[in-house]
DODOKE-370414 format. One line per 2 residues: number of its first residue (from 1); for each residue x, y, z of C-alpha. Coordinates in steps of 0.05 Angstrom, whole numbers. Each point is the difference from the previous one (the first is absolute). Example, Ala and Ser with C-alpha at 12.3 -4.5 7.8 and 13.67 -1.06 7.14 Angstrom:
1) 246/-90/156 ~ 27/69/-13;
//
This chain:
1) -3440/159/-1867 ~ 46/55/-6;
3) 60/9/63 ~ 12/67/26;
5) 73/22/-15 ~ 21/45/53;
7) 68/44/15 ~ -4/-42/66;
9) 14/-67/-43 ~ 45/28/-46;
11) 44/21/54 ~ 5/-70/28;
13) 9/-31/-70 ~ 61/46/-5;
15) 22/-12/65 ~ 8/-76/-16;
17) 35/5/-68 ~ 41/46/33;
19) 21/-46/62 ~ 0/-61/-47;
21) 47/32/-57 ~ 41/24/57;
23) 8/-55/47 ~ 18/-52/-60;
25) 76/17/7 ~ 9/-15/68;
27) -48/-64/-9 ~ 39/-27/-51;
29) 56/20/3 ~ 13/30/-59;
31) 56/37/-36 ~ -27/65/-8;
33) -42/33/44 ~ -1/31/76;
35) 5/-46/50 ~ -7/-11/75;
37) 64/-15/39 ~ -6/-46/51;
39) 18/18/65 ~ 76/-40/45;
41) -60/-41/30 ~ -30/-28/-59;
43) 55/-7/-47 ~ 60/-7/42;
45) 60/46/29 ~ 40/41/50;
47) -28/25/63 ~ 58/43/39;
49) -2/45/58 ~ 51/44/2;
51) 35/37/58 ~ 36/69/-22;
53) 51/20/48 ~ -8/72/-2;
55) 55/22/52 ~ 40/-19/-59;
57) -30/56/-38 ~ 20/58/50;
59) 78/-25/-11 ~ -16/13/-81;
61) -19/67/14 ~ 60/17/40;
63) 41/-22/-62 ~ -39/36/-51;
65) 13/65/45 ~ 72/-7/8;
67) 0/-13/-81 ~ -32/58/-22;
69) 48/42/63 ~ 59/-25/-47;
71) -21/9/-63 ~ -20/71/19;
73) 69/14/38 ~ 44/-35/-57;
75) -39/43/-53 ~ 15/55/44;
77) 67/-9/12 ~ -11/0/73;
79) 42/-38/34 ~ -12/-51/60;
81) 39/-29/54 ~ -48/-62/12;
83) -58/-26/-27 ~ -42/-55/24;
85) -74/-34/6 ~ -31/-49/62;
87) -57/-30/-1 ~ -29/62/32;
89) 53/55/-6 ~ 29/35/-53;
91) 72/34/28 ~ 50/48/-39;
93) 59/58/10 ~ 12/52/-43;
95) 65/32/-16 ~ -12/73/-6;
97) -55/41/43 ~ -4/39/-59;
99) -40/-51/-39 ~ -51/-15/58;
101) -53/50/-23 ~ 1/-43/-66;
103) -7/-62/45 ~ -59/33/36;
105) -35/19/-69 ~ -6/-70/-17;
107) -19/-31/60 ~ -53/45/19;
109) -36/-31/-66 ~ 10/-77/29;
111) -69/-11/28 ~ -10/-48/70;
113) 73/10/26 ~ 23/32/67;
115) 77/38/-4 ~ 40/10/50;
117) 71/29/-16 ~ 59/22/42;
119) 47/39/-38 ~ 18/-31/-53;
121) -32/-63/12 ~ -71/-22/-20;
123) -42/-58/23 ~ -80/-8/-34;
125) -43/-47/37 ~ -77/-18/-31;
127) -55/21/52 ~ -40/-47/26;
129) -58/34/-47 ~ 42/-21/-73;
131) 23/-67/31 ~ -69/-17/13;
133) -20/29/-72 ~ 66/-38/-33;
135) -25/-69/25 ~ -80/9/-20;
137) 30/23/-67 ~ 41/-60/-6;
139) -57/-54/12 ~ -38/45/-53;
141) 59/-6/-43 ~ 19/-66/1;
143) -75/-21/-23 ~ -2/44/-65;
145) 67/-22/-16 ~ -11/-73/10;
147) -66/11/-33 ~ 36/24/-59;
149) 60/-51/-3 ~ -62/-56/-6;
151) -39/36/-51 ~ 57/-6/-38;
153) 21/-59/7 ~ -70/-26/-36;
155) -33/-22/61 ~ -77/4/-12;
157) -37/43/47 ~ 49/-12/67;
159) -29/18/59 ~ 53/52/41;
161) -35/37/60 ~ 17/17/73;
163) -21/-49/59 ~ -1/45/63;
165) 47/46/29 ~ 78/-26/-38;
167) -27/-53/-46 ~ -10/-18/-69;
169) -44/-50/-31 ~ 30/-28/-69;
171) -44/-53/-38 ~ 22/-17/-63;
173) -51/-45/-46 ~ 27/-49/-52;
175) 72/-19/33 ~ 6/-72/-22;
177) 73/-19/3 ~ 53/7/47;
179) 46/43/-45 ~ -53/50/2;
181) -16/4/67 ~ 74/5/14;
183) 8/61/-55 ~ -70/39/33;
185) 27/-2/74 ~ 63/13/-21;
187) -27/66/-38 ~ -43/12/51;
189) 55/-1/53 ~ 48/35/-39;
191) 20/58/27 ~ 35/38/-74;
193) 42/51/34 ~ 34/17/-49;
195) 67/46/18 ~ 60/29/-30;
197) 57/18/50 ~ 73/18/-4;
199) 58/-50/20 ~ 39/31/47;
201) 65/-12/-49 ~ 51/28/61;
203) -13/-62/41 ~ -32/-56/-48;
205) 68/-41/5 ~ -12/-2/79;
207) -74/-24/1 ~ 23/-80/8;
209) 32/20/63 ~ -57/50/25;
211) -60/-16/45 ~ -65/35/-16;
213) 8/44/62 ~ 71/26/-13;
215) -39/13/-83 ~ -42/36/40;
217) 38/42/30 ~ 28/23/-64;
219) -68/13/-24 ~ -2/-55/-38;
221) -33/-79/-10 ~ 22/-67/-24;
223) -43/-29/-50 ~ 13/-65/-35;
225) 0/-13/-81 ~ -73/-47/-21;
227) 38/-46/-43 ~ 59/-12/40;
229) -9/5/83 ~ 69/3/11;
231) 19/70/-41 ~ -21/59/56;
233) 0/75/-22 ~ 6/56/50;
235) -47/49/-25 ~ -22/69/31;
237) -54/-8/44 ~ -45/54/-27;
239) -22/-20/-75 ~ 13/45/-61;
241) -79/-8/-17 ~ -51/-55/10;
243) -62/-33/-34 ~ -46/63/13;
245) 27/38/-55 ~ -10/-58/-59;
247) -47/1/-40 ~ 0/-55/-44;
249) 31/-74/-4 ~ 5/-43/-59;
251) 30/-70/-18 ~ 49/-2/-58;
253) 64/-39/-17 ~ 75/7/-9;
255) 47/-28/-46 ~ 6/-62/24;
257) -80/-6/0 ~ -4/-2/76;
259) -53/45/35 ~ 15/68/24;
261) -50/56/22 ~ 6/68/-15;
263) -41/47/38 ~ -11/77/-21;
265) 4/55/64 ~ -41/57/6;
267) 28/74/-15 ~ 26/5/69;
269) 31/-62/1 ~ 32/10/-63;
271) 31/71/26 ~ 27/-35/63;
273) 30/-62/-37 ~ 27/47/-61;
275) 37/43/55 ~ 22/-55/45;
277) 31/-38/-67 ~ 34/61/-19;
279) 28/13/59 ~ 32/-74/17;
281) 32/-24/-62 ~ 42/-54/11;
283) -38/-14/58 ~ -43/-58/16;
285) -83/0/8 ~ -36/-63/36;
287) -67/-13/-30 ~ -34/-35/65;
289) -66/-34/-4 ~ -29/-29/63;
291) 68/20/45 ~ 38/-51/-60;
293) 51/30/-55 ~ -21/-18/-63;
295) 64/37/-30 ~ 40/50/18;
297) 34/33/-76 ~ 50/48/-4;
299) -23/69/-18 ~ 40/18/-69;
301) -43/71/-15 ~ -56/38/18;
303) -70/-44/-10 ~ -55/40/-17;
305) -67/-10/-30 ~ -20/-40/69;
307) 9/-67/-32 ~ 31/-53/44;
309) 10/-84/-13 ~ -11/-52/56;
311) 34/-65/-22 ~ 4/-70/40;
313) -5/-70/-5 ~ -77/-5/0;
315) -49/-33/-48 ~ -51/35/-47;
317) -59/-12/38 ~ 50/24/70;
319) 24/60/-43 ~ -90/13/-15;
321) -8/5/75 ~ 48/36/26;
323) -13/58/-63 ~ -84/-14/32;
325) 29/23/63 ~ 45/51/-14;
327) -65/34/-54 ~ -47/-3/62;
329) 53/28/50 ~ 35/-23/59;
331) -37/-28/66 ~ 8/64/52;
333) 5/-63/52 ~ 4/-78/-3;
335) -46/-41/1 ~ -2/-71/31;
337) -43/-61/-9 ~ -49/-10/64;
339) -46/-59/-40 ~ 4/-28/-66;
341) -55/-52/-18 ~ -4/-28/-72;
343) -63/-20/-20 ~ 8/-55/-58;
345) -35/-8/-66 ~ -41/-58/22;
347) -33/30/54 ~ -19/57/-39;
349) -38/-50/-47 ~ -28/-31/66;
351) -33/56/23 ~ -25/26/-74;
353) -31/-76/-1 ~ -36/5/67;
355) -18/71/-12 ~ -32/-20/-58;
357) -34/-51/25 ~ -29/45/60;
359) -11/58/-54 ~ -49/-52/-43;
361) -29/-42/59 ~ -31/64/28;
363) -14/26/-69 ~ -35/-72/-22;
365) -32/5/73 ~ -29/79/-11;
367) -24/-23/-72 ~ -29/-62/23;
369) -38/38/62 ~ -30/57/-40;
371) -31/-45/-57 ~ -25/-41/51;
373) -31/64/37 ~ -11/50/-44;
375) -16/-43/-60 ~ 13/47/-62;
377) 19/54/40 ~ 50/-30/23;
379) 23/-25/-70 ~ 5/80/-14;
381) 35/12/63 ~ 51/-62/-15;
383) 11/39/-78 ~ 18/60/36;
385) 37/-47/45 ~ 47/-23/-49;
387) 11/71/-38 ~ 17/38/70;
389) 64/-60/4 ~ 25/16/-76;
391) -9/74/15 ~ 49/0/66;
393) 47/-57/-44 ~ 0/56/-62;
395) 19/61/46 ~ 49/-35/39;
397) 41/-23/-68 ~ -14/68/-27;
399) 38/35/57 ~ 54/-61/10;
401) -20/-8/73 ~ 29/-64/34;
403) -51/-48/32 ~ 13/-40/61;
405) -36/-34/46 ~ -36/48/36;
407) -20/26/-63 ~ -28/-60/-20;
409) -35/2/70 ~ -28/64/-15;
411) -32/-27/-76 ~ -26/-66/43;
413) -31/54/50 ~ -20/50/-60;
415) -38/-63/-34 ~ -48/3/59;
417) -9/81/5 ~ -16/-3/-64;
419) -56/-47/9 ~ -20/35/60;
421) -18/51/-36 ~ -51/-35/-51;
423) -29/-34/64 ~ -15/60/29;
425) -38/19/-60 ~ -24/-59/-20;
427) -39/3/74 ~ -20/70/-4;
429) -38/-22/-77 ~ -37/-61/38;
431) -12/45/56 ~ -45/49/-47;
433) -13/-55/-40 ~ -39/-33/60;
435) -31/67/21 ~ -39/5/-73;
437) 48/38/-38 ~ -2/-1/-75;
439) 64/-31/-25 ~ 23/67/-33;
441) 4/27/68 ~ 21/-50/38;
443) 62/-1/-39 ~ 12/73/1;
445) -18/12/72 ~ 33/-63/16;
447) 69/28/-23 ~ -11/70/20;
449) -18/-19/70 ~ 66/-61/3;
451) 39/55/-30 ~ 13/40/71;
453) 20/-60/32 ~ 49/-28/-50;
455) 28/67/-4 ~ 14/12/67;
457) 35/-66/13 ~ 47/5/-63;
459) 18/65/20 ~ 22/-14/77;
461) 32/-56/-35 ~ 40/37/-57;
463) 12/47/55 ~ 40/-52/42;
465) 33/-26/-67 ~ 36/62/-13;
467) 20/3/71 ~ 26/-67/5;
469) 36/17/-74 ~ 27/68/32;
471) 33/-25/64 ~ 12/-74/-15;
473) 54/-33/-37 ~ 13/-56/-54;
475) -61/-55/3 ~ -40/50/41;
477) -3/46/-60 ~ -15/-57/-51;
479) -60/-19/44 ~ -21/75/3;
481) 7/8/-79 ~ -48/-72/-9;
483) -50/31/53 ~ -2/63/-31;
485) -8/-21/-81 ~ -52/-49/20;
487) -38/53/40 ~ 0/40/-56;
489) -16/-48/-54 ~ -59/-25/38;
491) -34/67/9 ~ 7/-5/-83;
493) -20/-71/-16 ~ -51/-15/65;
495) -31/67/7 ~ -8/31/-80;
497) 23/-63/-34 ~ -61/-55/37;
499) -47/59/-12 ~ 3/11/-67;
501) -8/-79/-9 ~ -63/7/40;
503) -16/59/-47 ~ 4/-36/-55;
505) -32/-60/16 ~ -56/29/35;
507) -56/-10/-53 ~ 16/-77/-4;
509) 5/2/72 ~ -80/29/9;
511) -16/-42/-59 ~ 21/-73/33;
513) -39/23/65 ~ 41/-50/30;
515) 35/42/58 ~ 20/-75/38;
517) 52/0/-66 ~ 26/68/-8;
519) 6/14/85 ~ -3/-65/33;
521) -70/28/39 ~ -63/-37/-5;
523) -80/21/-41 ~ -30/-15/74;
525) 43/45/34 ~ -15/58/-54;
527) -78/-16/7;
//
């Protein structure tokens, strides 16, 4: 007796080599091959949440005005009497009234500021409107970058995502040891600003006898030396140029094979370092990192080109994070730990073992139920069963998508939508079946009247998977990407693939006239 090949049962035959071929990687555990990452739940990690104090940020801003109001003025030759930057005021006097209309041509293009002026004298203040802006923008900021900073540092799939209103939520998979915990938060924490500023050479000799309020007066701060505390430099308060104009950061090594890092400024920075350098030979430049001097050279000639060395006493994989940080770009505004929870290696294997052992108790359970019930119906059902599980296993390694526990939740709750669907028909085939039907048209009316049904509950499902993926965050979205692959995969393999095994079995099926065998349903009840 010939079987009836259909497109139906080709389909689901593809579907399985395809989900089997695909899911072997991540099975095994192979070499080659796309896998699925597990998730900080299943195979252990870092779960931070992170506080960003964003006040911090409006301070930053000030600066970055009153740099840009120098280098304009010094490439101007305009001259000023003071110059000086609070936390929410930027203040300066200039010389001659003749050079306030070039004053007033470049502040008019400084966006979010309020000027006042009397005379000569000049104070900008950010409305309320830009401060607000400055702090969102911060948050904002400080996720990409940290985002960044952990992508490259070679963390697989780390989870980086705001919690509320002034949060962040950092979860970082696969941190085993101490030493790497230590290096993530502290290149998480980081902050990279990065700044070059001018020693104030008239009164450097004074500095060990100055307090940071009589520096200030001066216009200037004390900053100590990172390799030895007790060397201070008085440097000018406002910086030559910061971080914001570098554009690249790389590791390399001197001499003496020690590790320096030589970072690469953008065409702005470059014009605004070349002039300063020209103009201060024999003069002094801090490089400052993190409000610490890293060195502070004497300028011999005019540097151009943008090219500029950081040397210290750090290690190679210190001197690899802080060129990370500086590449992805300074933090607008700290950020501070709120909760750190480490979540170790062996509770990661814990949970895989007991979600294994729910995933196959209810699978063994399901199987068991709809041989028992639906005799070999449910034998078909349980094939389609099995290929819907290798299908969301093959897309999920094909796309790299981490699995945690919810998502392995949300393949133990797939495992029974996807027999709920061949119950469903199944019921509506016995149904006709009962009612006199022929067989041919028990099974096709049998699917095409399940079909509505089925349909309408995957789709208010899948609905509420993409909205859960949309709005929710870390393990939420792994539990929305299960839900949504298995949906899909079982409209395939329970809907087309079961029917075109009923297709081509149907003339064995008619020829047995057995109907207790193929649907679990009694001849007394079809009589």
């Amino acid at each position: 007796m010939r079987m009836k090949f259909n497109f139906r049962l080709v389909l689901l035959i593809l579907a399985i080599v395809f989900g089997v071929f695909f899911s072997i990687p991540s099975l095994f555990q192979t070499e080659k091959g796309a896998k699925i990452t597990l998730g900080l739940d299943l195979q252990g990690g870092l779960h931070m949440l992170l506080g960003v104090k964003t006040e911090e940020a409006v301070g930053s801003r000030m600066k970055s005005i009153a740099a840009s109001i120098k280098h304009y003025t010094d490439h101007n030759d305009i001259l000023l009497d003071t110059l000086s930057a609070s936390d929410d005021e930027v203040k300066f006097a200039i010389l001659d009234p003749d050079d306030a209309p070039a004053i007033d041509l470049l502040l008019k293009d400084i966006e979010g500021v309020k000027i006042n002026y009397s005379g000569e004298n000049y104070a900008l203040v950010m409305t309320p409107e830009s401060i607000e802006k400055t702090k969102k923008e911060a948050i904002s900021q400080a996720i990409e970058t940290i985002r960044n900073r952990l992508d490259q540092f070679g963390l697989a799939e780390p989870t980086v995502a705001r919690q509320g209103a002034e949060k962040i939520l950092v979860e970082l998979p696969g941190i085993e040891t101490q030493e790497d915990e230590q290096r993530a938060r502290e290149l998480i924490s980081r902050a990279a600003k990065l700044e070059l500023i001018a020693v104030d050479e008239e009164r450097a000799m004074r500095v060990y006898n100055m307090t940071e309020a009589q520096a200030a007066q001066y216009g200037d701060v004390i900053l100590l030396d990172k390799d030895r505390p007790e060397v201070k430099y008085l440097l000018k308060e406002i910086p030559i140029l910061d971080g914001g104009l570098l554009t690249n950061a790389t590791v390399a090594f001197d001499q003496n094979n020690r590790p320096v890092i030589n970072f690469a400024l953008n065409s702005e920075g470059a014009q605004i370092f070349g002039d300063f350098t020209g103009k201060n030979v024999g003069k002094r430049m801090a490089i400052v990192l993190d409000g610490e001097v890293y060195s502070a050279p004497v300028i011999n000639e005019r540097i151009g080109g943008g090219h500029v060395q950081v040397s210290g006493n750090y290690s190679v994989n210190e001197a690899n994070d802080l060129a990370i940080a500086l590449r992805s770009g300074a933090l607008l505004a700290p950020v501070y730990m709120m909760e750190k929870r480490s979540v170790g290696p062996s509770l990661g294997a814990e949970s895989i073992r007991n979600s294994m052992i729910a995933l196959m108790g209810g699978f063994v359970l399901v199987f068991v139920f709809m041989m028992i019930y639906y005799k070999m119906a449910g034998v078909i059902a349980n094939i389609a069963l099995i290929a819907n599980l290798f299908i969301i296993l093959a897309v999920m390694s094909l796309f790299g998508a981490t699995l945690t526990l919810p998502g392995m939740a949300g393949i133990v709750l797939t495992v029974g939508m996807a027999v709920d669907a061949n119950v469903i028909i199944s019921e509506r085939i016995r149904e006709l079946l009962y009612e006199g039907k022929s067989l041919h048209k028990a099974i096709e009316e049998g699917y095409a009247n399940a079909m509505r049904a089925i349909i309408d509950a995957n789709i208010t499902t899948l609905i509420a998977a993409v909205v859960l993926y949309a709005y929710g965050t870390g393990a939420i979205k792994g539990f929305a990407i299960t839900i949504s692959i298995g949906i899909l995969a079982s409209m395939l393999t329970a809907i087309l693939g079961t029917h075109g095994i009923y297709t081509m079995l149907e003339n064995k099926i008619k020829k047995s006239q057995n109907p207790a065998f193929w649907f679990g349903i009694s001849k007394k009840r079809l009589g």
